[in-house]
ZAMARGU-4260 file (C-alpha; in steps of 0.2 Angstrom, whole numbers, plus 5000, padded with zeros to 4 digits):
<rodrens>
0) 4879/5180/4956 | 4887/5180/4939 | 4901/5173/4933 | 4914/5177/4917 | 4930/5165/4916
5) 4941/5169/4901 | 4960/5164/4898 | 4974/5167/4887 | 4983/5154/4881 | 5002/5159/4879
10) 5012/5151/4863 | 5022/5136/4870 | 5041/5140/4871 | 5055/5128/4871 | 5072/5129/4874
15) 5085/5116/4871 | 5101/5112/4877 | 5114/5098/4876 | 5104/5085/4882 | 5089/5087/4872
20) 5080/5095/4889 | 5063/5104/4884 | 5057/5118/4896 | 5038/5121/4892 | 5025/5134/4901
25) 5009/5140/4899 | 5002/5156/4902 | 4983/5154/4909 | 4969/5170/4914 | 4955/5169/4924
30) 4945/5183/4926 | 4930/5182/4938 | 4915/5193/4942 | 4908/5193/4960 | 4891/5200/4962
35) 4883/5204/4978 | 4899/5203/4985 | 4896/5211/5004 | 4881/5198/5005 | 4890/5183/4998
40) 4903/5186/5013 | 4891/5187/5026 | 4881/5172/5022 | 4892/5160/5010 | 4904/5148/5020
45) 4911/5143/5001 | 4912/5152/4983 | 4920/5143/4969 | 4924/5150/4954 | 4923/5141/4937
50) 4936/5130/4930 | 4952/5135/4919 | 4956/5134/4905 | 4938/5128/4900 | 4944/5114/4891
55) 4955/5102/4901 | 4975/5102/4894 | 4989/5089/4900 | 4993/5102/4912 | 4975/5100/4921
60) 4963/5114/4928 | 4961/5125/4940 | 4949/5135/4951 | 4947/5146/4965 | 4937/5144/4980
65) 4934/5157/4992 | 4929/5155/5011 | 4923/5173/5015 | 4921/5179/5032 | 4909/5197/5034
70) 4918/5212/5029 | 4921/5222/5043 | 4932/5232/5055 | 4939/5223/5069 | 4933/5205/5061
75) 4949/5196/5064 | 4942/5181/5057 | 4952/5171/5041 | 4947/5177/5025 | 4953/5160/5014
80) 4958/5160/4995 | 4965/5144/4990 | 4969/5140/4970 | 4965/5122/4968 | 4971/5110/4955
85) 4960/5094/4948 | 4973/5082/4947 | 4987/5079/4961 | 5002/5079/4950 | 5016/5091/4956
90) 5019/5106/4946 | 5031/5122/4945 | 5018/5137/4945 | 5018/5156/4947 | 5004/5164/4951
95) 4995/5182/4954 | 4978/5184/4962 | 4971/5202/4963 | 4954/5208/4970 | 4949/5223/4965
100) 4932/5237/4962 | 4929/5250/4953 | 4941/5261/4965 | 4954/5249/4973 | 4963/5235/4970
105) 4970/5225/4983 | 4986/5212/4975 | 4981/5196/4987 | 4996/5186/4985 | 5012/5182/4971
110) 5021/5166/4973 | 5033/5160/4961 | 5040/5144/4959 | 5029/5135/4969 | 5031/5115/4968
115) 5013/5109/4974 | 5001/5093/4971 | 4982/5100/4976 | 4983/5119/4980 | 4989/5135/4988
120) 4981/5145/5000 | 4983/5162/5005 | 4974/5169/5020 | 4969/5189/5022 | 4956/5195/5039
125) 4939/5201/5038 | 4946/5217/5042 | 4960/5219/5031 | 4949/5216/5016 | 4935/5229/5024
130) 4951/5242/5024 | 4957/5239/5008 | 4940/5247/5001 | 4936/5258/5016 | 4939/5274/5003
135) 4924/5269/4993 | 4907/5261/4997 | 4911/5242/5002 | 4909/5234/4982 | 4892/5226/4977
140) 4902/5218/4964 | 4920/5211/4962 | 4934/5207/4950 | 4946/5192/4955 | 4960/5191/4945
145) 4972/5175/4942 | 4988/5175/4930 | 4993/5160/4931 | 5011/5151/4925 | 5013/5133/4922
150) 5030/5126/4920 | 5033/5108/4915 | 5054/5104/4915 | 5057/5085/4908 | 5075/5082/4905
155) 5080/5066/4892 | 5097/5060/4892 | 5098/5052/4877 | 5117/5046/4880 | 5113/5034/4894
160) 5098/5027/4887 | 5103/5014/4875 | 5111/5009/4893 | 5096/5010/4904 | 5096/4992/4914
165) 5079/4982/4913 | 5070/4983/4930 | 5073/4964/4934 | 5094/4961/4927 | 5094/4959/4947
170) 5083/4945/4949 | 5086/4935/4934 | 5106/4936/4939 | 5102/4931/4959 | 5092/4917/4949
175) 5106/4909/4939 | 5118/4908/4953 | 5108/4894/4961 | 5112/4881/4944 | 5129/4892/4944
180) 5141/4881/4952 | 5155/4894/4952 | 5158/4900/4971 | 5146/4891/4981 | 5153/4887/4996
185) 5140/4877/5005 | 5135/4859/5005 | 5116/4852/5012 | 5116/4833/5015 | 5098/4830/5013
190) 5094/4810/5014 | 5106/4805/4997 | 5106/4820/4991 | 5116/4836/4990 | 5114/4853/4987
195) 5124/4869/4985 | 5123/4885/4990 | 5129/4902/4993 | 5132/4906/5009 | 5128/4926/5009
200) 5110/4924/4997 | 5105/4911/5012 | 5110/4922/5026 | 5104/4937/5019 | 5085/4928/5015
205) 5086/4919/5031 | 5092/4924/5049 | 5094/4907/5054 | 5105/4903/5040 | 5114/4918/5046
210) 5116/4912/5064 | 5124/4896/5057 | 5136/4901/5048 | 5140/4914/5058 | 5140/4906/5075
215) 5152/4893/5067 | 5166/4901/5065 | 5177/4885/5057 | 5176/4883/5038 | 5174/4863/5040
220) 5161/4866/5053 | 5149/4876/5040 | 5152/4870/5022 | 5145/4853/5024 | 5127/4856/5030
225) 5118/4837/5037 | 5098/4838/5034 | 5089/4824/5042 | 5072/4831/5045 | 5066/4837/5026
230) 5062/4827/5011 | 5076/4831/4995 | 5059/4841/4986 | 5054/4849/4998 | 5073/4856/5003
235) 5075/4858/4984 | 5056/4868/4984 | 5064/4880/4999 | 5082/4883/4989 | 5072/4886/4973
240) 5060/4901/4984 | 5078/4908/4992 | 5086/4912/4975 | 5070/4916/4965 | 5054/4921/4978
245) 5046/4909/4971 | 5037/4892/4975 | 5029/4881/4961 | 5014/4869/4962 | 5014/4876/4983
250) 4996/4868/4984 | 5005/4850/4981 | 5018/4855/4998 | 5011/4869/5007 | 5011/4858/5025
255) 5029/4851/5021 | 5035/4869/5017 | 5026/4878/5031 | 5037/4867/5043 | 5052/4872/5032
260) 5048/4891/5033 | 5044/4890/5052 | 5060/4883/5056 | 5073/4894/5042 | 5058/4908/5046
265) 5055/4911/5027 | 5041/4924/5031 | 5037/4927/5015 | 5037/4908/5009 | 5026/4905/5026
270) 5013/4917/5021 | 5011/4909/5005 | 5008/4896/5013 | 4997/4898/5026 | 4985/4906/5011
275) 4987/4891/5000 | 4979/4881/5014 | 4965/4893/5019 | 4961/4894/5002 | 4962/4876/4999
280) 4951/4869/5014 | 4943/4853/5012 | 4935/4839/5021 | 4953/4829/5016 | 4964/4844/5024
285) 4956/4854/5036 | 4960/4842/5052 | 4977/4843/5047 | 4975/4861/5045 | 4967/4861/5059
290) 4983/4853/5067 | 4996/4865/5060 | 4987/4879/5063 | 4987/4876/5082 | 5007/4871/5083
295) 5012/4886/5075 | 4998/4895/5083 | 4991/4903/5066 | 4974/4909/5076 | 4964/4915/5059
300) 4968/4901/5051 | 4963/4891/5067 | 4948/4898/5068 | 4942/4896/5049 | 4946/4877/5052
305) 4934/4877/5068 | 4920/4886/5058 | 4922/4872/5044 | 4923/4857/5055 | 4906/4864/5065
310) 4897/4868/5049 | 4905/4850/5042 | 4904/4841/5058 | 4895/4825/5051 | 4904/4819/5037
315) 4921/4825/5047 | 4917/4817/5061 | 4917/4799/5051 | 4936/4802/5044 | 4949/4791/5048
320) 4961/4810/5052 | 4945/4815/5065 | 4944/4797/5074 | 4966/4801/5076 | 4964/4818/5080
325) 4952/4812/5095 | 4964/4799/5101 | 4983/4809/5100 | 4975/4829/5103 | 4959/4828/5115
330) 4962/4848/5119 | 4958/4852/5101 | 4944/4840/5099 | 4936/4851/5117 | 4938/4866/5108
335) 4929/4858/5092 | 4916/4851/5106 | 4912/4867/5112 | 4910/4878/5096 | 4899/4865/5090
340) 4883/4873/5087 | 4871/4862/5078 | 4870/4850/5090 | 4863/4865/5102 | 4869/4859/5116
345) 4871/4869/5134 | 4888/4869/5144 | 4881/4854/5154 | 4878/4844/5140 | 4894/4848/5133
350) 4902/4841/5148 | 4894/4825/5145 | 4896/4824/5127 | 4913/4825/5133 | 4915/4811/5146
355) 4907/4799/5133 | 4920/4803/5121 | 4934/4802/5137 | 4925/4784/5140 | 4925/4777/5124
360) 4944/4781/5122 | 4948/4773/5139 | 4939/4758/5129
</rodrens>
């Protein structure tokens, strides 16, 4: 099989209108010799042509890849001719392919003004390629033909774009409304503090903020909020996220603020959470990890605390937060019983370990 691939390269043309739009094309050959052709269909499952233009351009490469059935009568079976691009960025093409010998030329497919990311495909029959040369001996050799027409349309309005708003104008304005006295028209009560808010930005981050004020229909009843379960930082922590999607030094708060996303359900501010104390496991925190995790019923990070306790089990097991845990949650010391591998004991044995512990409580 031998191969020759040539293109012209057309002169760029432009054309300009009031908004300093640019239309551009391209103009690109291939020209491909096929020997053996007849034999190539019969045994090749894929033929692929080189790539043009030989150098890549902004405007990618091209190829054409044959899947050839045998040529025959009556071979209804697909004959496939796709034209490929190398990259996946959508372009406007037009495009010719022709097949042809020294006797007949068969015009496989025109498309115009194809939008497309990766290729196109056109499909013939085994049969129908055989017909197009039944009037001469079926060709040992092959011309493929592709004129191909890129266009690339970018329009620039340079009117607006002095103009053109910075992506985050709307994140930086919901963020000075929270120091922005100026139509807040809520009040939170949190120990001897107080602080204001907008109703709307809360309702819309949080759906229980949304049921209270809307389930409370009387102004008095909704603009003077009483907190009586949530420190001032931490409250002031949860306000700051609301308006900004934010959380500093979360390491420093990440229990007291999982209790406050659970009960506004922040999902996003509990997430964070829930990763600042996986990542942040200790022999200090994981029992109370350990905790939280199971009331809130946060299984991986449950089980992450389980592993670390099994593989940690001696230095955890003299802490002043294990000897509590024993005492106020025996159902979580079982399930740290019975994962606890190193001591390699059997389901009896457990069962023991188990009433000693029971015993020494009752003591």
């Amino acid at each position: 099989m031998s191969f020759i691939s040539l293109f012209d390269e057309a002169d760029e043309v432009h054309h300009k209108d009031a908004y300093t739009s640019k239309l551009k094309y391209r103009n690109y050959e291939l020209n491909w010799k096929i020997e053996n052709f007849e034999f190539l269909c019969k045994n090749m499952k894929e033929i692929k042509s080189p790539l043009f233009p030989s150098k890549k351009s902004k405007q990618g490469q091209w190829f054409i890849e044959l899947q050839p059935t045998e040529l025959r009568e009556n071979n209804k079976t697909p004959f496939k001719i796709k034209l490929i691009s190398t990259d996946s960025i959508a372009k406007h093409i037009n495009v010719s392919i022709s097949i042809q010998n020294n006797f007949s030329i068969v015009q496989t497919c025109i498309t115009t003004d194809v939008k497309y990311s990766l290729q196109c495909k056109w499909v013939l029959t085994g049969s129908e390629l055989y017909s197009a040369f039944q009037r001469s001996t079926i060709a040992k050799m092959i011309e493929i033909t592709c004129k191909l027409t890129v266009l690339d349309f970018n329009t620039k309005k340079q009117e607006i774009h002095d103009y053109e708003q910075k992506p985050n104008d709307l994140v930086e304005n919901i963020e000075n409304l929270l120091d922005n006295e100026d139509f807040k028209d809520v009040t939170f009560n949190v120990e001897d503090e107080k602080f204001t808010a907008h109703k709307n930005i809360l309702a819309i981050r949080s759906s229980v903020f949304a049921a209270m004020f809307m389930n409370k229909m009387s102004e008095g009843l909704t603009s003077v909020v009483e907190i009586d379960d949530i420190k001032p930082a931490i409250f002031q922590k949860m306000m700051i996220f609301i308006y900004t999607d934010r959380v500093e030094n979360l390491d420093e708060s990440a229990f007291e603020l999982l209790y406050v996303a659970e009960k506004y359900q922040l999902e996003k501010l509990k997430n964070l959470c829930i990763r600042s104390l996986n990542v942040n496991l200790s022999l200090e925190t994981v029992i109370k990890s350990f905790e939280i995790a199971d009331l809130y019923s946060i299984e991986k990070l449950k089980d992450k605390c389980l592993k670390f306790i099994n593989q940690e089990i001696d230095e955890i097991n003299e802490t002043k937060e294990f000897q509590e845990l024993i005492k106020s949650r025996p159902c979580l010391w079982l399930q740290i019983l019975k994962i606890n591998k190193m001591l390699d004991l059997n389901e009896t044995e457990d069962d023991e370990c188990f009433k000693n512990w029971s015993y020494k409580l009752r003591d």
